[in-house]
N, C-alpha and C positions, 0 to 999 in steps of 0.2 A: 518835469522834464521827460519828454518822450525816448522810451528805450528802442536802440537799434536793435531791429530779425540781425539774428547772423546767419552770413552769407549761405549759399546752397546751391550743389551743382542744379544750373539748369536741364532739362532731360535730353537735348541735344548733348552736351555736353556728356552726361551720364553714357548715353547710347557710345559716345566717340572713348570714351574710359572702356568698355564693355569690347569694343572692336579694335581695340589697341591690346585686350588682354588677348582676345580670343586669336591673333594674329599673331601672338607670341607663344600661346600656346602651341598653334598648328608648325609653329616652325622649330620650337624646342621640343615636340612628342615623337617626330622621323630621329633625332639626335638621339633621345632617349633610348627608345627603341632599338637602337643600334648598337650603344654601349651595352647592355642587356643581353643580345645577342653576339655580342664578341663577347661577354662571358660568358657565356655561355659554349660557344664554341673552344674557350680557352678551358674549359671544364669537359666537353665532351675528349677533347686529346688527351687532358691527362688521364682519365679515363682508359682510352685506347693506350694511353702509354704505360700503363700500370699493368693490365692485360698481356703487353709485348713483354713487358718486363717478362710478368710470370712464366710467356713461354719461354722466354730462354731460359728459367729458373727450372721450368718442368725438365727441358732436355739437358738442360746438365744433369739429370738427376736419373733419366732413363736415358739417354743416350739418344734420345729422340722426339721431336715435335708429335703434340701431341694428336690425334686423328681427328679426323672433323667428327666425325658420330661414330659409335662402336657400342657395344655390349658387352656381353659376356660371349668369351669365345664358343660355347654351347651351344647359345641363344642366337643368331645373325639373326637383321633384320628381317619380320615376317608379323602375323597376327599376334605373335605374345608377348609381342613390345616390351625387350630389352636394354634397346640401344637407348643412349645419353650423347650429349653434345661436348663439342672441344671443350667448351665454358666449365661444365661439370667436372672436368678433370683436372681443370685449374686452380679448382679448389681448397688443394692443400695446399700451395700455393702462393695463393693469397689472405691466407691465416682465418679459411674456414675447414678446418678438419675437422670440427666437429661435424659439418654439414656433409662432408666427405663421409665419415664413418657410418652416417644413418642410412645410405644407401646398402641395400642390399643384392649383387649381381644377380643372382640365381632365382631371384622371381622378378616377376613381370616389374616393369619402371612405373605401369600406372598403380600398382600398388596398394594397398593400404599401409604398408612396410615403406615402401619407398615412394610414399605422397606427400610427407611433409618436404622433403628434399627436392624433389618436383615442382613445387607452388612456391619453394622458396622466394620471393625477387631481391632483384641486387642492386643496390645504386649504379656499379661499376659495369655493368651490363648494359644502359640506359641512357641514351643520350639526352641532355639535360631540353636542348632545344624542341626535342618532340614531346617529351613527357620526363614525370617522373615512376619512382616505381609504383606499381599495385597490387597487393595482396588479395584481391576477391574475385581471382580465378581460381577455376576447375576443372579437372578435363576428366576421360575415362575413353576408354578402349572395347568399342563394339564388336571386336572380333571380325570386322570385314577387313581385308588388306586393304593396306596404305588409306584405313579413313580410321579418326582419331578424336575423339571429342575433345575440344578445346588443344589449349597448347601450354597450359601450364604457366609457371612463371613466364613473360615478356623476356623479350630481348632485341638490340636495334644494333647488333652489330653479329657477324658472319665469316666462318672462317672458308679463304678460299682454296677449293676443291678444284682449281684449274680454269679450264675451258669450256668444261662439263660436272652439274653436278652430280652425274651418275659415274665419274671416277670412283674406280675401285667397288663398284655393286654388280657381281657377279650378275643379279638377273637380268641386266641391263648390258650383258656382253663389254663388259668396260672394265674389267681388269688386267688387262695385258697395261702394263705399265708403261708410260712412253713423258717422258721430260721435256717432249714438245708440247704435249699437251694439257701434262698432270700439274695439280698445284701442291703445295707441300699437308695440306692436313685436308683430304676428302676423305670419305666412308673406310673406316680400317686400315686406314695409313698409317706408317711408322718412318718417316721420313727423319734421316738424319743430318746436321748440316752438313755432311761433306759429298752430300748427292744433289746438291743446292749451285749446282753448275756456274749459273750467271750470276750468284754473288747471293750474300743475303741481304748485302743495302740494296738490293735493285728487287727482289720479290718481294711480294707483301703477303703477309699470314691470313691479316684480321680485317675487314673491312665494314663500313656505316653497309644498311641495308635500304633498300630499297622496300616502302611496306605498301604495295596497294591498297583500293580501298574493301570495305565489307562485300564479299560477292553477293548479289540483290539474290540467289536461287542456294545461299548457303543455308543448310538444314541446320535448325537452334542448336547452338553451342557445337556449333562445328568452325565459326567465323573464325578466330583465331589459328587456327588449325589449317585451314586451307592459305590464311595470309603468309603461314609461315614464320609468327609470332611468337617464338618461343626462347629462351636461354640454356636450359638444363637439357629439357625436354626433346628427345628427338623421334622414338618412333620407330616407324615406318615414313615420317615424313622428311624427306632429307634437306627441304628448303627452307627449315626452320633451323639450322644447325650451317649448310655451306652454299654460300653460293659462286657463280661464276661470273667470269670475266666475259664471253662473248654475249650475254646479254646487253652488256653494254649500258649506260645511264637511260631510263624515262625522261625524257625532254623535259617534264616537269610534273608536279605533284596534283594528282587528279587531271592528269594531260588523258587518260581515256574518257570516250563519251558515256560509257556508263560503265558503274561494278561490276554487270555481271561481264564484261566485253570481252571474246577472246582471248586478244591480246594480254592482256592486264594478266591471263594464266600464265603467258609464254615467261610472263616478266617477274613471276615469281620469283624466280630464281638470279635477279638483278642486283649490285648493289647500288645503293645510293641515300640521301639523306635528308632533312628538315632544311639544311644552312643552303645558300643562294648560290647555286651554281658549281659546288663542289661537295666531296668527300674525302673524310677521314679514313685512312690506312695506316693501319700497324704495319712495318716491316720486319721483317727476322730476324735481323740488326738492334731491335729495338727500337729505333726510331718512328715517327708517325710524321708522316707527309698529309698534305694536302690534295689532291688530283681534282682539277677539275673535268665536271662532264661533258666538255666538249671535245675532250682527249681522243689522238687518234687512234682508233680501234687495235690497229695492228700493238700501238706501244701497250694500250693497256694490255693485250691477250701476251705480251713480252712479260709485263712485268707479274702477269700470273703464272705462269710456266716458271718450272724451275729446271730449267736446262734448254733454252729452243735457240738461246744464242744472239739474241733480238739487243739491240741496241736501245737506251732508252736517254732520251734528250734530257738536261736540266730543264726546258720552258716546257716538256710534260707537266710539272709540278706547278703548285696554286698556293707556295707559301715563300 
């Protein structure tokens, strides 16, 4: 008795199983993708909303939001880099005091005393969509002003300094105080709520950053540093610690023709993010809004000011 072959895809057939898979892959990997990235953005808020919390934990506790960059009252910003970032002070805070204690004010912030605390990175500093954290930086302090090797631990979120990141930095003629223009935590501010004019649900503290890319003419182990890429860490550099509101959003992410481009310096001092068409903001209130970057300029430069009296629309918002 002759035994039957069992059956077998033909390779037509085979080929048509192969482009039925490949079809359902291309159309379930954009879904994918997306769930992914709304967790991810559901992770970058709490994030920021953990941050808001702590400042309003910090200013209960001194009577005031904390400054975007500061030092020691000795030391102001100059060559012997004292100054530390809003981030660093939030530190007790958010149940790291011990990280808090190993700073020490009265010598330099790049340190060997105060370099572990420096290169520390933090999850809660880090927006999940651009990266996670990284430990294998280093930076050091050449003694030239305002240049800084590296920038120490990362960070992708910026406290806002107003209009101008040069509020409140004497050598920049920018200390006369004025609430049309100032933001509640720029260079050596001590800004308390009840100077918070237009409300605290309507200003925002903390915002995602804007990070350009590597400047092509950056001298080794300066990249970071010139991006503005730092959490603790501030300097002499003040764009690694606050930025402003009238830079307004980059159209989009590597929207300059190249790293080294002008522009791209102007816009250091920008916020904005990894997620598709918007950013995350901490408000004073504690809350974290959405903004998208197509917002009109006037509302956002409202909702940096704390006091200019600017009306700010619900359909500003992107949540």
């Amino acid at each position: 008795m002759r035994s039957r072959r069992p059956a077998a895809f033909t390779l037509v057939e085979l080929l048509v199983v192969i482009a039925i898979i490949g079809i359902l892959v291309a159309l379930l990997l954009p879904a994918v993708q997306a769930a992914r990235e709304a967790a991810r953005r559901t992770e970058c808020k709490s994030r920021l909303r953990n941050q808001s919390i702590a400042l309003q934990t910090f200013h209960d506790s001194k009577g005031h939001f904390p400054p975007g960059r500061a030092g020691s009252p000795r030391y102001p910003q100059g060559t012997e880099q004292h100054s530390v970032s809003w981030a660093f002070f939030l530190t007790p805070f958010i149940e790291e005091q011990a990280l808090w204690d190993t700073w020490d004010p009265t010598a330099r912030v790049d340190s060997d005393t105060n370099a572990r605390a420096m290169r520390t990175p933090m999850a809660l500093f880090y927006c999940p969509s651009r990266r996670e954290p990284a430990a294998d930086r280093d930076f050091d302090n050449n003694n030239l002003p305002a240049v800084v090797m590296e920038a120490a631990a990362g960070g992708d979120f910026a406290a806002n300094a107003g209009l101008s990141t040069r509020n409140g930095m004497g050598s920049f003629n920018q200390t006369t105080f004025d609430p049309e223009t100032f933001g509640p935590m720029y260079t050596n501010s001590e800004i308390a709520a009840r100077r918070v004019t237009d409300g605290l649900s309507k200003t925002f503290a903390i915002g995602e950053k804007y990070m350009p890319p590597p400047l092509a003419d950056a001298a080794p182990g300066t990249e970071d540093f010139r991006r503005g890429d730092t959490a603790f860490f501030a300097g002499d550099n003040r764009h690694g610690a606050v930025r402003r509101s009238s830079a307004g959003f980059p159209k989009e992410r590597g929207y300059f023709s190249s790293a080294d481009d002008d522009r791209d310096q102007r816009n250091r001092g920008a916020f904005g993010s990894e997620h598709s068409g918007l950013s995350h903001f901490g408000f004073l209130d504690g809350s974290v809004r959405a903004i998208p970057h197509d917002i009109d300029q006037e509302v956002f430069d409202s909702m940096a000011a704390i006091g200019d009296g600017g009306t700010i629309p619900d359909e500003a918002f992107d949540d």
